[in-house]
N, CA, C and O atoms as CSV, one atom per row, in Angstrom:
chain,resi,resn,atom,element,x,y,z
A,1,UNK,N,N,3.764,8.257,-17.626
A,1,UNK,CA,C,3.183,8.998,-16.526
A,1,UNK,C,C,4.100,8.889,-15.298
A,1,UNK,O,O,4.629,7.830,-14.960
A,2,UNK,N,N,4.216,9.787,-14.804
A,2,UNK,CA,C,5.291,10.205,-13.206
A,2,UNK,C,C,4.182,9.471,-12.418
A,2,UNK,O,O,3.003,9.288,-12.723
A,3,UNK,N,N,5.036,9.018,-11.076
A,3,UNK,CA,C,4.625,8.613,-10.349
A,3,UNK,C,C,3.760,9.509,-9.047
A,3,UNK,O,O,3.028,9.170,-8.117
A,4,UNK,N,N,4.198,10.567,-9.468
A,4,UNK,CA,C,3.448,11.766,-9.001
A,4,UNK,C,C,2.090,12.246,-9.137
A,4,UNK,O,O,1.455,12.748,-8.210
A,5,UNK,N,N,1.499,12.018,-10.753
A,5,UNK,CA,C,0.582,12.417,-11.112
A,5,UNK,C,C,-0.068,11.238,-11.381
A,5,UNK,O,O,-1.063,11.393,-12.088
A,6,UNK,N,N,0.234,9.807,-10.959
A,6,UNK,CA,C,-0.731,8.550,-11.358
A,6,UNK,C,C,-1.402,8.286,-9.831
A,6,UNK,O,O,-0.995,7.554,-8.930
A,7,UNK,N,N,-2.349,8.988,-9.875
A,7,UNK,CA,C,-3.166,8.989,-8.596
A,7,UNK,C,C,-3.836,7.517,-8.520
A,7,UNK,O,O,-4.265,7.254,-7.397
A,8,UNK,N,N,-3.967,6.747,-9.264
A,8,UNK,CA,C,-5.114,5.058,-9.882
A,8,UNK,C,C,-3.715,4.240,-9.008
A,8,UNK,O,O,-2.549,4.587,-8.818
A,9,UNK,N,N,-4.448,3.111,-8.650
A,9,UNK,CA,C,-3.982,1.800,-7.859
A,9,UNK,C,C,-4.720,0.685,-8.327
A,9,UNK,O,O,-5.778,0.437,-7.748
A,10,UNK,N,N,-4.381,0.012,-9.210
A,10,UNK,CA,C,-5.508,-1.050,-9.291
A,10,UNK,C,C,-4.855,-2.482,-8.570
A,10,UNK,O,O,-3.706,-2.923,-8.547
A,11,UNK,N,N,-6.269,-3.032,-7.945
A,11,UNK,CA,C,-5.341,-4.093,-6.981
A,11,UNK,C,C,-4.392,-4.807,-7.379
A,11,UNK,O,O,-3.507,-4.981,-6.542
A,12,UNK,N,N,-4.237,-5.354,-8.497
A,12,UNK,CA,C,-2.930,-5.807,-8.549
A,12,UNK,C,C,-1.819,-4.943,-8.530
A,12,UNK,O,O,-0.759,-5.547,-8.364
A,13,UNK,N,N,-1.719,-3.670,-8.652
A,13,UNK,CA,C,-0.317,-2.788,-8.517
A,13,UNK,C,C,-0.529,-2.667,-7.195
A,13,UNK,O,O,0.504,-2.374,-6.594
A,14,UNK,N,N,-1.310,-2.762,-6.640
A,14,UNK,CA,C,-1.400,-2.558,-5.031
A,14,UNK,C,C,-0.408,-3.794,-4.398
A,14,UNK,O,O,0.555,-3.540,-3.675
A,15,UNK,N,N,-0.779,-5.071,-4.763
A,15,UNK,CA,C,-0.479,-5.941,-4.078
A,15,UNK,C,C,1.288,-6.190,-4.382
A,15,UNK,O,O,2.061,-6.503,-3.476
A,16,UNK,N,N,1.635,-6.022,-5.548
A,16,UNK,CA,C,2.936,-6.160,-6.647
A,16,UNK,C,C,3.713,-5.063,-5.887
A,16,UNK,O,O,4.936,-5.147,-5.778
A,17,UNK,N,N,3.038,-4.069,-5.379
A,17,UNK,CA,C,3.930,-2.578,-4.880
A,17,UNK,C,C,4.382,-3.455,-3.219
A,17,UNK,O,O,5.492,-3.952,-3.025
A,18,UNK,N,N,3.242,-3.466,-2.197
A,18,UNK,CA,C,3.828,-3.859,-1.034
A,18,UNK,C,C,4.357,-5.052,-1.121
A,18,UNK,O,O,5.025,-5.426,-0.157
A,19,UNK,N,N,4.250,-5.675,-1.925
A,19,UNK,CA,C,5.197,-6.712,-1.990
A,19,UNK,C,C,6.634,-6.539,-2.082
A,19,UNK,O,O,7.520,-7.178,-1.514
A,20,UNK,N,N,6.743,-5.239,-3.165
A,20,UNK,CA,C,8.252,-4.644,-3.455
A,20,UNK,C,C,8.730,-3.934,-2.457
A,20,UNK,O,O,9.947,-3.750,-2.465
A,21,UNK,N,N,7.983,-3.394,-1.426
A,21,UNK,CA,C,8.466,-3.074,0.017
A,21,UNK,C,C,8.988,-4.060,0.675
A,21,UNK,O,O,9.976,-3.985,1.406
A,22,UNK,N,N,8.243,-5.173,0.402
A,22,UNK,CA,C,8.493,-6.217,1.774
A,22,UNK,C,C,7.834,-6.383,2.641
A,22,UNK,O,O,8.163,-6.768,3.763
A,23,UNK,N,N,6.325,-5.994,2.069
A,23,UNK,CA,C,5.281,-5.985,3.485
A,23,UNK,C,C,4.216,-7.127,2.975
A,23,UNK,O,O,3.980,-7.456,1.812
A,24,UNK,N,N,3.620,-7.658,4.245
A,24,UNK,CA,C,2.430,-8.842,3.519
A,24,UNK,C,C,0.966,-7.623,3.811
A,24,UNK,O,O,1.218,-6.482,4.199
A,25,UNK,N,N,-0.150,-7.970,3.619
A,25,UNK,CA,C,-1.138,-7.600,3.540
A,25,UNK,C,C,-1.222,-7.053,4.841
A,25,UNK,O,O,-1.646,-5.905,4.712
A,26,UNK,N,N,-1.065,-7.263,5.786
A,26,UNK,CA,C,-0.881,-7.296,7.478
A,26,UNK,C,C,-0.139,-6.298,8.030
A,26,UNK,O,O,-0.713,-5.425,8.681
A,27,UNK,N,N,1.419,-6.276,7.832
A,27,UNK,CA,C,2.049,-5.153,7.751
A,27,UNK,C,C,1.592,-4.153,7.079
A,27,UNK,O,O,1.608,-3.085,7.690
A,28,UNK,N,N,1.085,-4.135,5.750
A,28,UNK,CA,C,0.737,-2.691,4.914
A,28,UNK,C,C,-0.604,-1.976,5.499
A,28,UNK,O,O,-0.682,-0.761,5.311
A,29,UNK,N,N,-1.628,-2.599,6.166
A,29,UNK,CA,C,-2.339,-2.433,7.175
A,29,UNK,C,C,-1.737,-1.592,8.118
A,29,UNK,O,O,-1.818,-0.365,8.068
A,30,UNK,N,N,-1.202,-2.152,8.878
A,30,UNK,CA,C,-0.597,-1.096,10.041
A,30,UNK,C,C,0.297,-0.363,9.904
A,30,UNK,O,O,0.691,0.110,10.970
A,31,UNK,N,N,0.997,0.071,8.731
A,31,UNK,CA,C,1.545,0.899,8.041
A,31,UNK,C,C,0.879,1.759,7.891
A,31,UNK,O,O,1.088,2.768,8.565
A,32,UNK,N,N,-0.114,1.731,7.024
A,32,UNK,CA,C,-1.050,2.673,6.169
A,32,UNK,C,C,-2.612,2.954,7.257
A,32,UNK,O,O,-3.630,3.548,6.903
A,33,UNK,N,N,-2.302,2.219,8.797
A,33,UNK,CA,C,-3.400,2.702,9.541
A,33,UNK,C,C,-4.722,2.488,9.251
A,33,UNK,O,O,-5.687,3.232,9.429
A,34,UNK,N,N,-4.645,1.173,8.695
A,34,UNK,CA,C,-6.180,0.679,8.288
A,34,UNK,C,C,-6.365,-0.673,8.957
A,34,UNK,O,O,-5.510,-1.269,9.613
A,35,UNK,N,N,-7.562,-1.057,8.707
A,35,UNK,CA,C,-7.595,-2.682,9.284
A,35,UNK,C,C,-7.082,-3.482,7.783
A,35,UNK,O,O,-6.818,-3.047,6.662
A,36,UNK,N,N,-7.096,-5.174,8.531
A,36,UNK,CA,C,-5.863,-5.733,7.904
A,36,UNK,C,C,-7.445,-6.240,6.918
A,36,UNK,O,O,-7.090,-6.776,5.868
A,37,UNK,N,N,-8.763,-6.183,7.032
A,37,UNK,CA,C,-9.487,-6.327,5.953
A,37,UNK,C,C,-9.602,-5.111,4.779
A,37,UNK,O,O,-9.800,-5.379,3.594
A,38,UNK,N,N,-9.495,-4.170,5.132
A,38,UNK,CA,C,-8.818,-2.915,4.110
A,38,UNK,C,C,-8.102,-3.838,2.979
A,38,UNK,O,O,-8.521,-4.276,1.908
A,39,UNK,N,N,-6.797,-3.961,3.677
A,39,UNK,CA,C,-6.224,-3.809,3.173
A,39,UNK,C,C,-6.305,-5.090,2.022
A,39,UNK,O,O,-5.902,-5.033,0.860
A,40,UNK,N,N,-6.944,-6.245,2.699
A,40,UNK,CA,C,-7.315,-7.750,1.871
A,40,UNK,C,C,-8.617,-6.830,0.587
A,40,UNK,O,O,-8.627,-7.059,-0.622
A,41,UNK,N,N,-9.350,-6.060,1.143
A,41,UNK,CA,C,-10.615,-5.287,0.155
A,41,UNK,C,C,-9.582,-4.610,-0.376
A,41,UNK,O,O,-10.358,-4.096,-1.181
A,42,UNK,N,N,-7.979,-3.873,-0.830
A,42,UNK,CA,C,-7.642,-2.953,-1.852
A,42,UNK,C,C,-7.215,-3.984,-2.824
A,42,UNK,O,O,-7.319,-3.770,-4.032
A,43,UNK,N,N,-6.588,-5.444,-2.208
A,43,UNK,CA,C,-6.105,-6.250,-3.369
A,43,UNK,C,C,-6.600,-6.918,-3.723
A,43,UNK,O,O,-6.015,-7.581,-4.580
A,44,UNK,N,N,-8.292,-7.383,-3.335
A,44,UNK,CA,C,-9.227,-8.069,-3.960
A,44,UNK,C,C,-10.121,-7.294,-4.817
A,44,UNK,O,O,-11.074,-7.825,-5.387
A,45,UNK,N,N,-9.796,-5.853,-4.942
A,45,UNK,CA,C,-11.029,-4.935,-5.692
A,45,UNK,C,C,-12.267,-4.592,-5.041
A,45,UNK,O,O,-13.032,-3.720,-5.454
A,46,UNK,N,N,-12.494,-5.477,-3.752
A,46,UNK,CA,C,-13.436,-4.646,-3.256
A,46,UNK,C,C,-13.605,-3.233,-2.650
A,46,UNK,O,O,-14.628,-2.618,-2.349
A,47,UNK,N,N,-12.472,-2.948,-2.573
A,47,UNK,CA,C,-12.606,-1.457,-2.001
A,47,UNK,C,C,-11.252,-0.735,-3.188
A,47,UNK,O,O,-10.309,-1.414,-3.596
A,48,UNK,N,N,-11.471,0.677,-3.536
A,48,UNK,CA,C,-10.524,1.223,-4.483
A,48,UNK,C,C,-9.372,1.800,-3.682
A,48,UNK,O,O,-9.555,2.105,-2.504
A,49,UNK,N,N,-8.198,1.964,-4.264
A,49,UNK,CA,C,-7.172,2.125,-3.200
A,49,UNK,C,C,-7.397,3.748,-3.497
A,49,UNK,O,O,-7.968,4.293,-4.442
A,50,UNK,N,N,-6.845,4.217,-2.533
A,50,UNK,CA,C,-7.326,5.757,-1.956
A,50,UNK,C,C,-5.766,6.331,-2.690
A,50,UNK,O,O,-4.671,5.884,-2.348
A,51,UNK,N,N,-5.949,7.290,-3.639
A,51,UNK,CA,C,-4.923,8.124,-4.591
A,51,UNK,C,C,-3.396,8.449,-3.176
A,51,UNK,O,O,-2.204,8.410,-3.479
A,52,UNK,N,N,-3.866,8.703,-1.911
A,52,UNK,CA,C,-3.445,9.168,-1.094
A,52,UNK,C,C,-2.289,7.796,-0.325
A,52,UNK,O,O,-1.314,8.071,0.374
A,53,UNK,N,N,-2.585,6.839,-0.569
A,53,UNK,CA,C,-2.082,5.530,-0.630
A,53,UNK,C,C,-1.414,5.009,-1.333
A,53,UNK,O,O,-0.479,4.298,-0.965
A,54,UNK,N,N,-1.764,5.259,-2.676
A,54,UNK,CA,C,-1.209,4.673,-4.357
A,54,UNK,C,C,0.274,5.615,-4.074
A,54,UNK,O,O,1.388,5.188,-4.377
A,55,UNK,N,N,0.004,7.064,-3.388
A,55,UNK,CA,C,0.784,7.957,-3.490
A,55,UNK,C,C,2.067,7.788,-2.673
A,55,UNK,O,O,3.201,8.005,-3.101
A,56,UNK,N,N,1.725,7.347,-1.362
A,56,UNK,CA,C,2.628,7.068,-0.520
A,56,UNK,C,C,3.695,5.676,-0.675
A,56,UNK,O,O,4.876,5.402,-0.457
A,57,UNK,N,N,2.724,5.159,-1.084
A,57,UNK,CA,C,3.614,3.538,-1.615
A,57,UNK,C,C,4.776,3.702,-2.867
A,57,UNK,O,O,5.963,3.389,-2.775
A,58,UNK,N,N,4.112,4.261,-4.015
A,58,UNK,CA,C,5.083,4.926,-4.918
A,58,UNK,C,C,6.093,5.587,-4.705
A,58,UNK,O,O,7.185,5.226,-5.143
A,59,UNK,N,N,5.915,6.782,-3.926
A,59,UNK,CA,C,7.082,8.168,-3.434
A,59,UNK,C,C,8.624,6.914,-2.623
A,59,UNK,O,O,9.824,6.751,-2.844
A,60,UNK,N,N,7.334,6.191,-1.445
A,60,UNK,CA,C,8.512,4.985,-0.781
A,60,UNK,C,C,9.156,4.432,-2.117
A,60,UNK,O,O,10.319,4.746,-2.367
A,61,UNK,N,N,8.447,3.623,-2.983
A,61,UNK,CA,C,9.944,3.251,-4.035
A,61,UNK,C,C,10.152,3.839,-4.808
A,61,UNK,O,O,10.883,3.477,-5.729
A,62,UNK,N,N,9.458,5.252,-4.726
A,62,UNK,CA,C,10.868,6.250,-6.069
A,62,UNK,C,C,12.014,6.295,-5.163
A,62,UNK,O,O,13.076,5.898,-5.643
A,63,UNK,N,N,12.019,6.814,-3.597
A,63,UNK,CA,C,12.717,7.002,-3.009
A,63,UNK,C,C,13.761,6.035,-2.229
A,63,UNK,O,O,14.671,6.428,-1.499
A,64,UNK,N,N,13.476,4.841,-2.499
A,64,UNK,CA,C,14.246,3.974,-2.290
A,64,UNK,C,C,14.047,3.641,-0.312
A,64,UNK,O,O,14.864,3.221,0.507
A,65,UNK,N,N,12.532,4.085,-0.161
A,65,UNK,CA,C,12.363,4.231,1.118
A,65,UNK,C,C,12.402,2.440,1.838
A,65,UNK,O,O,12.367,1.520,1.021
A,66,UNK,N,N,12.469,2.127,3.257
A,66,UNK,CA,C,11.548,0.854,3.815
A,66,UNK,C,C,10.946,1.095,4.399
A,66,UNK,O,O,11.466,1.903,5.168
A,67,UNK,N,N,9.525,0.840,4.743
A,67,UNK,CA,C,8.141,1.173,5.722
A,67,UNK,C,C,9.082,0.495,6.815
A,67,UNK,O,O,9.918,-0.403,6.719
A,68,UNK,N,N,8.582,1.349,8.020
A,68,UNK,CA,C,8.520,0.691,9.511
A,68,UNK,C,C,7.189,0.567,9.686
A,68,UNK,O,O,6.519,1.551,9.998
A,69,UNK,N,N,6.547,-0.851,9.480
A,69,UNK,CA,C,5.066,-1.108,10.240
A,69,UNK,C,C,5.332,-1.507,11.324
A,69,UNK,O,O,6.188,-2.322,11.669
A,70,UNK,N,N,4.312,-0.719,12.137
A,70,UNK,CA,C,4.288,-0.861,13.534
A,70,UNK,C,C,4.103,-2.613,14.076
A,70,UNK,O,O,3.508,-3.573,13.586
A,71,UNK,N,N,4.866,-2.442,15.211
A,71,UNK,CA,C,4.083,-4.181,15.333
A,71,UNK,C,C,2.955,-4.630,15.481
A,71,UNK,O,O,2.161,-3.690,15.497
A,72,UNK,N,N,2.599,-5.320,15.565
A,72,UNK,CA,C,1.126,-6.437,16.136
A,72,UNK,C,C,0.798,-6.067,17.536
A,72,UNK,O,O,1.314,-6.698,18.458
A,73,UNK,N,N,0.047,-5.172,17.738
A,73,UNK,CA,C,-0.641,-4.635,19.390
A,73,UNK,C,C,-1.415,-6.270,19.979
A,73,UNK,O,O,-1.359,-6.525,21.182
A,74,UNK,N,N,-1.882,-6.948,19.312
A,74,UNK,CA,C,-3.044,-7.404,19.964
A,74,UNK,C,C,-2.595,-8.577,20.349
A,74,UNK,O,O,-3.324,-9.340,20.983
């Protein structure tokens, strides 16, 4: 399956993927514009990762991309 058409994230490919970016749970948060409990609920299974997410994280390492997460506001 292309990475195009595998819309599914299950938390462990969630966590295994921003890891392969280089982001901790914290960064992929303010990356992806969520709170940093989001993002702890996509790699614990409590919350399902959104196809739209699975999507963006993938395309970054087909493409050999690096996230710029914004810094720490608070």
């Amino acid at each position: 399956m292309s990475w195009q058409t595998d819309r599914a994230m299950t938390p462990r490919q969630f966590k295994i993927t921003i890891k392969m970016l280089g982001m901790t749970q914290a960064a992929s948060a303010r990356y992806l514009g969520v709170s940093e409990r989001t993002a702890h609920r996509y790699v614990s299974g409590e919350a399902e990762v959104p196809a739209s997410v699975a999507l963006l994280l993938r395309s970054l390492i087909h493409h050999g991309e690096v996230p710029a997460a914004p810094k720490w506001a608070g």
